[in-house]
py3Dmol code that shows the C-alpha trace and the ligand (Angstrom):
import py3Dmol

protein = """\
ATOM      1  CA  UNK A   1     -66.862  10.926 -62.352  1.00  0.00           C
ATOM      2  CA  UNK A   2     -65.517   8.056 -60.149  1.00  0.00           C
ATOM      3  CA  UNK A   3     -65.579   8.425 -56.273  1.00  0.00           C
ATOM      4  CA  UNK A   4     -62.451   6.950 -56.267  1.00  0.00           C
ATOM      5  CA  UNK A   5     -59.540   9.018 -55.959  1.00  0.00           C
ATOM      6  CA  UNK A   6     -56.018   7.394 -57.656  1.00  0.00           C
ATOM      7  CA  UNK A   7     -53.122   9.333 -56.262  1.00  0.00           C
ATOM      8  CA  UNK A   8     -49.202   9.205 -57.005  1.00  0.00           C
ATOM      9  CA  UNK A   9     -47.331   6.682 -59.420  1.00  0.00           C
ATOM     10  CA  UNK A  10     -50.997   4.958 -58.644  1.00  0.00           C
ATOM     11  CA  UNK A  11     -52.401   7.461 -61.262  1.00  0.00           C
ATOM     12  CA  UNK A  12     -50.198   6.988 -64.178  1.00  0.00           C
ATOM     13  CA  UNK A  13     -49.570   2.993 -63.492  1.00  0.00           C
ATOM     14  CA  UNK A  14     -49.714   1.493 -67.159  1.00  0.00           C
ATOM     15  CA  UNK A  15     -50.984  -1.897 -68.349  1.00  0.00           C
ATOM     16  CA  UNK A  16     -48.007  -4.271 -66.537  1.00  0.00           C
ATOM     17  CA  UNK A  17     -47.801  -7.994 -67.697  1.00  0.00           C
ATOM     18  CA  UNK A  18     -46.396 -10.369 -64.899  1.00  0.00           C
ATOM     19  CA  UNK A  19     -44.631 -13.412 -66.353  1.00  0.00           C
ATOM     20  CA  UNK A  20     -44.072 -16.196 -64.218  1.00  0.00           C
ATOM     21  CA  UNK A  21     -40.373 -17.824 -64.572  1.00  0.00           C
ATOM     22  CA  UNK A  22     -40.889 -20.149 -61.578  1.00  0.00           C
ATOM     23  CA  UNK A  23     -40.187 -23.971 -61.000  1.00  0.00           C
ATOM     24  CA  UNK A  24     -42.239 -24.973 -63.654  1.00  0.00           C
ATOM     25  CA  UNK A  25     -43.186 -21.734 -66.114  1.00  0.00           C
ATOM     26  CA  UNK A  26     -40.295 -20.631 -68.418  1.00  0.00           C
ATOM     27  CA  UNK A  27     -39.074 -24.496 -67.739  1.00  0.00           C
ATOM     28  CA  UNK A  28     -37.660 -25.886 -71.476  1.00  0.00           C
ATOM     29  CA  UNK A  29     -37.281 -29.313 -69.418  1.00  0.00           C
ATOM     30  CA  UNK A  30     -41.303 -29.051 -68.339  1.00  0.00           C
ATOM     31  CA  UNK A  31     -42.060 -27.891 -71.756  1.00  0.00           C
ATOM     32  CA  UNK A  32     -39.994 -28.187 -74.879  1.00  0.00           C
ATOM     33  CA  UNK A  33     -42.025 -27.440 -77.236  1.00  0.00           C
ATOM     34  CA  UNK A  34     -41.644 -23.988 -76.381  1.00  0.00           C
ATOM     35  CA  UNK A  35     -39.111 -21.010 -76.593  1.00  0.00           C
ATOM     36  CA  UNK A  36     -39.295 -19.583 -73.549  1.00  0.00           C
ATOM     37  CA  UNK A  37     -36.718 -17.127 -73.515  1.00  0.00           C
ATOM     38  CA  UNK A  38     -38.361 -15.884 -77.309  1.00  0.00           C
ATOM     39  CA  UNK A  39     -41.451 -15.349 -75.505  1.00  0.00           C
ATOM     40  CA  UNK A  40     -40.180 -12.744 -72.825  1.00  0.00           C
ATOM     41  CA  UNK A  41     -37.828 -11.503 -75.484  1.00  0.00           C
ATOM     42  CA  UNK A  42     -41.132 -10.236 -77.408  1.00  0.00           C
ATOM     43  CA  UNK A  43     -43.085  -8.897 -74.022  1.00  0.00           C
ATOM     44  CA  UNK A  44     -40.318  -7.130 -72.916  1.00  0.00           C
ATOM     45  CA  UNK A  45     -39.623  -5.582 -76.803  1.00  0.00           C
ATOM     46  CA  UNK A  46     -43.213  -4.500 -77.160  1.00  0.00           C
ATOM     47  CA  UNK A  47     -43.048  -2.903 -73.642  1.00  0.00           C
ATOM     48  CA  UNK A  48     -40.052  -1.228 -75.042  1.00  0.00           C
ATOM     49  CA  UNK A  49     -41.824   0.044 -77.902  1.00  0.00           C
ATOM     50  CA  UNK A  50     -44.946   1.350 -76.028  1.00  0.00           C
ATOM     51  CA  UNK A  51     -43.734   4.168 -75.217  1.00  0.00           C
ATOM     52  CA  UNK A  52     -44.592   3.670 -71.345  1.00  0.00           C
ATOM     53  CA  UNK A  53     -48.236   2.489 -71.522  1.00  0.00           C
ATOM     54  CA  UNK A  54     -47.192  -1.165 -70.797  1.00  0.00           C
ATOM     55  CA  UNK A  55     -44.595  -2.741 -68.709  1.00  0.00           C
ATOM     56  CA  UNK A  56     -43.297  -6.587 -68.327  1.00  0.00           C
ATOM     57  CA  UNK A  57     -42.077  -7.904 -64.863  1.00  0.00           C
ATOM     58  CA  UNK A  58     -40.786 -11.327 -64.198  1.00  0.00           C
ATOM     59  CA  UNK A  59     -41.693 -13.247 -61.019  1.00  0.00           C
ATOM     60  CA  UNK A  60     -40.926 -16.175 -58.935  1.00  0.00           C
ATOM     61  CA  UNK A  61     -43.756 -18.943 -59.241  1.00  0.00           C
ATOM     62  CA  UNK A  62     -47.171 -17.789 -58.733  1.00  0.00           C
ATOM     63  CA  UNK A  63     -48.579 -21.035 -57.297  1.00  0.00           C
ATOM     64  CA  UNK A  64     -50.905 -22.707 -59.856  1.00  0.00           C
ATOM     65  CA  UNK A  65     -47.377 -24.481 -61.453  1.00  0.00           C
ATOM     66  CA  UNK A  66     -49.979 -27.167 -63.396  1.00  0.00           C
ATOM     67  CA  UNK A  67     -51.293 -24.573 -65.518  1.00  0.00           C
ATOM     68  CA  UNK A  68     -47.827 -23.178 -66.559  1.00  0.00           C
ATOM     69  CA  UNK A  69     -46.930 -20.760 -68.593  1.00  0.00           C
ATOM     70  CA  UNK A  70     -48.750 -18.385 -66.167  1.00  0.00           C
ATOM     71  CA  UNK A  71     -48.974 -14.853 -67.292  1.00  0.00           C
ATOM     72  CA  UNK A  72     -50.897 -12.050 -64.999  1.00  0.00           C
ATOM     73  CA  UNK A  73     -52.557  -8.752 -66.539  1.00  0.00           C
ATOM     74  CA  UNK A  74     -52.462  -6.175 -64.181  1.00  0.00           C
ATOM     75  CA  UNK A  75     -54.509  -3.300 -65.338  1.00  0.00           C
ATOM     76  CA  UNK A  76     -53.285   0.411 -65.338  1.00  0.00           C
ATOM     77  CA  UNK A  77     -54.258   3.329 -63.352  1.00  0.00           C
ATOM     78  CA  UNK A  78     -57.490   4.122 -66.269  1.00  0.00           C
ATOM     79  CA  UNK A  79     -58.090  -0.056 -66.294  1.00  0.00           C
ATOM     80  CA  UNK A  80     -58.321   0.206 -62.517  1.00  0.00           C
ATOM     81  CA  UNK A  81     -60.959   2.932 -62.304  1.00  0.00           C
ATOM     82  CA  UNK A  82     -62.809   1.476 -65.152  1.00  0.00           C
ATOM     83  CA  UNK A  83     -63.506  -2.165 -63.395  1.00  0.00           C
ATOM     84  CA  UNK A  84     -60.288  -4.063 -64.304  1.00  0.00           C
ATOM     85  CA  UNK A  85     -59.146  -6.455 -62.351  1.00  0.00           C
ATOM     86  CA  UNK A  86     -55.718  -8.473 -62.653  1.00  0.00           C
ATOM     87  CA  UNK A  87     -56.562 -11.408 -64.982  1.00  0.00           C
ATOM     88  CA  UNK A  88     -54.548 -14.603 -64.866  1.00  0.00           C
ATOM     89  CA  UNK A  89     -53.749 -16.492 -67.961  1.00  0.00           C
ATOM     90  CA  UNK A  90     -52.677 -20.228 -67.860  1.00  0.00           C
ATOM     91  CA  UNK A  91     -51.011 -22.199 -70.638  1.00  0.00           C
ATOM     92  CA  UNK A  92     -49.510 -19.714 -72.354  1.00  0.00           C
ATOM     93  CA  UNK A  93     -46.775 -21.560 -74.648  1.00  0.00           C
ATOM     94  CA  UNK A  94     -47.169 -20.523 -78.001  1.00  0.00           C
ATOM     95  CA  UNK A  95     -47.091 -17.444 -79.963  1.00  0.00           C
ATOM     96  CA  UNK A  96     -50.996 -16.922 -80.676  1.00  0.00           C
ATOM     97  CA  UNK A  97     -51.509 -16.479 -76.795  1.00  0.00           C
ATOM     98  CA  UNK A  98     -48.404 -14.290 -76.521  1.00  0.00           C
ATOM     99  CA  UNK A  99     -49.451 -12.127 -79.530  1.00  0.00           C
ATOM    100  CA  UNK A 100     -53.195 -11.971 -77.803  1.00  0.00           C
ATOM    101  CA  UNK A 101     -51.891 -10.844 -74.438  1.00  0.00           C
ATOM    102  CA  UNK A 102     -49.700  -8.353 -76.144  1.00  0.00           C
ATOM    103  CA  UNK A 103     -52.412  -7.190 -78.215  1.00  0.00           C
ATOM    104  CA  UNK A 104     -54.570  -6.664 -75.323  1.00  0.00           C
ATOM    105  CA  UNK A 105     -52.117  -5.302 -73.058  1.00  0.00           C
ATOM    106  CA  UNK A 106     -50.788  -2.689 -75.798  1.00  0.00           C
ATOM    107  CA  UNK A 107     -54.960  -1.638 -76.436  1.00  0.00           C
ATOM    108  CA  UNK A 108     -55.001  -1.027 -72.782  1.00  0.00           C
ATOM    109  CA  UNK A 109     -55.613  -4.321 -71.133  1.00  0.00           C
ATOM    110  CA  UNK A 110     -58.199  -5.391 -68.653  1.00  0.00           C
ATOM    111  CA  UNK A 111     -61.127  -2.172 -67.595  1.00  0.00           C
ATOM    112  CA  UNK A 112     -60.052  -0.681 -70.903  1.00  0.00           C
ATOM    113  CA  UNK A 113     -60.607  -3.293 -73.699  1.00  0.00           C
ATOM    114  CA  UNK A 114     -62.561  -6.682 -73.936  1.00  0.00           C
ATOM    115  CA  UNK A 115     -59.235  -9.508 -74.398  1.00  0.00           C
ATOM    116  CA  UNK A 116     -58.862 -11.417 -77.779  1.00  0.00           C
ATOM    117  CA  UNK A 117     -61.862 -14.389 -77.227  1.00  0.00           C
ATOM    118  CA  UNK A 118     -59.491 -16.587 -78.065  1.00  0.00           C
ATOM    119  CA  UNK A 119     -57.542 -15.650 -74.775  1.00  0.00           C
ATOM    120  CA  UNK A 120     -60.430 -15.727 -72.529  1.00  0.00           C
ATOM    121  CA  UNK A 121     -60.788 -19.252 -73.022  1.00  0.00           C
ATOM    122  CA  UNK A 122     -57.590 -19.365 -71.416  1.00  0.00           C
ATOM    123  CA  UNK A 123     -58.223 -17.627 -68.369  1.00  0.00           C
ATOM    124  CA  UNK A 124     -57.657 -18.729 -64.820  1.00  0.00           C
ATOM    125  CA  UNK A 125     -58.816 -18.172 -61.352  1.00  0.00           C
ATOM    126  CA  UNK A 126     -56.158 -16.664 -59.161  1.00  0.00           C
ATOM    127  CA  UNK A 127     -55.070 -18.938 -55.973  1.00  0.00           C
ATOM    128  CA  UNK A 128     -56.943 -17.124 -53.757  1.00  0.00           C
ATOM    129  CA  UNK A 129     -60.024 -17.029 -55.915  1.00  0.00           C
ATOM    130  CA  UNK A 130     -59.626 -20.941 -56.042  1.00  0.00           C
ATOM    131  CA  UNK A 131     -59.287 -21.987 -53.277  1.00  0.00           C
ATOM    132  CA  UNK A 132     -62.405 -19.376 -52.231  1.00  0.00           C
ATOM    133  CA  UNK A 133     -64.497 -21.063 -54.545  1.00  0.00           C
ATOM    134  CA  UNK A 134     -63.538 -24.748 -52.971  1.00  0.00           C
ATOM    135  CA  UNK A 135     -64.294 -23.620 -49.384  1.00  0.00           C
ATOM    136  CA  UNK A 136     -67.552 -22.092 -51.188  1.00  0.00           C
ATOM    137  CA  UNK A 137     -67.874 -25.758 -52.665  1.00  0.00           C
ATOM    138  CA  UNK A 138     -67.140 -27.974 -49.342  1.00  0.00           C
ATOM    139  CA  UNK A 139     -70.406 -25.936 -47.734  1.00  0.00           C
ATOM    140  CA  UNK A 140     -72.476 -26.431 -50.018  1.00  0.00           C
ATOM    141  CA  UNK A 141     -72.039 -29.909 -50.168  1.00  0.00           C
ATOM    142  CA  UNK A 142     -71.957 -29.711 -46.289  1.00  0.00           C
ATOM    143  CA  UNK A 143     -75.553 -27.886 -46.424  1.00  0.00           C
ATOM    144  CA  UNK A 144     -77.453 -30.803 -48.786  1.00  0.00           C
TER     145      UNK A 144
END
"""
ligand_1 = """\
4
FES
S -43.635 -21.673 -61.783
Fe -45.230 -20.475 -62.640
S -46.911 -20.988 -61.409
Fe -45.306 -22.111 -60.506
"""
view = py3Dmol.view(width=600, height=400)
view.addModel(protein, "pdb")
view.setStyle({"model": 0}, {"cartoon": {"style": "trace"}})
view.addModel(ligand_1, "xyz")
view.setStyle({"model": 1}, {"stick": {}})
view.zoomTo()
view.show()
């Protein structure tokens, strides 16, 4: 049994995918080659169809515009206890990523399921976790 104790709407918080429709994500001028409003039109009918156990939000940018489309995994309540962590996806323009981060969200997402291999390749480090890791850089280089 856990030590951790998950209380309220906490408890029962399903698998939510984040979808970035910044500046530069969602952006048919930044990238053409790409329906953008086909890809949220799937998310948001497969959280439709899930019957509650995963939900799509939209959000101003989320910072790392370069690697746009930027998706975030949030894992549910179960993910949460079981190690998940929000995972952030860059690049995601065409329907093979969107069908693995659906397929991995509907299976339960991130402390639940391992992703689609294919979609781990296009994993990215959070802002914060960047710019951790190039502080973490500079002193090392500070150290030699
Ligand atoms: S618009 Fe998506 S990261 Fe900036």
């Amino acid at each position: 049994m856990s030590s951790r104790t998950v209380v309220g709407a906490a408890r029962t918080r399903p698998c939510t995918v984040i979808v970035c429709r910044g500046c530069c994500c969602g952006n048919s001028r930044k990238h053409p080659g790409t329906d953008h409003q086909w890809q949220l039109d799937r998310l948001r009918a497969a959280a439709a169809e899930s019957g509650g156990r995963l939900v799509v939000r939209t959000t101003d940018c989320l910072g790392p515009c370069g690697q746009a489309n930027v998706i975030v995994v949030q894992p549910s309540a179960e993910g949460r206890l079981g190690g998940g962590r929000a995972t952030w996806i860059g690049w995601a323009l065409d329907d093979d990523c969107t069908s693995d981060i659906l397929r991995w969200a509907v299976d339960g997402g991130p402390g639940v399921t391992d992703p689609p291999a294919t979609l781990e390749l296009q994993f990215i480090a959070a802002p914060g976790e960047a710019r951790a890791r190039t502080r973490g850089r500079g002193r090392n280089r500070a150290r030699r």
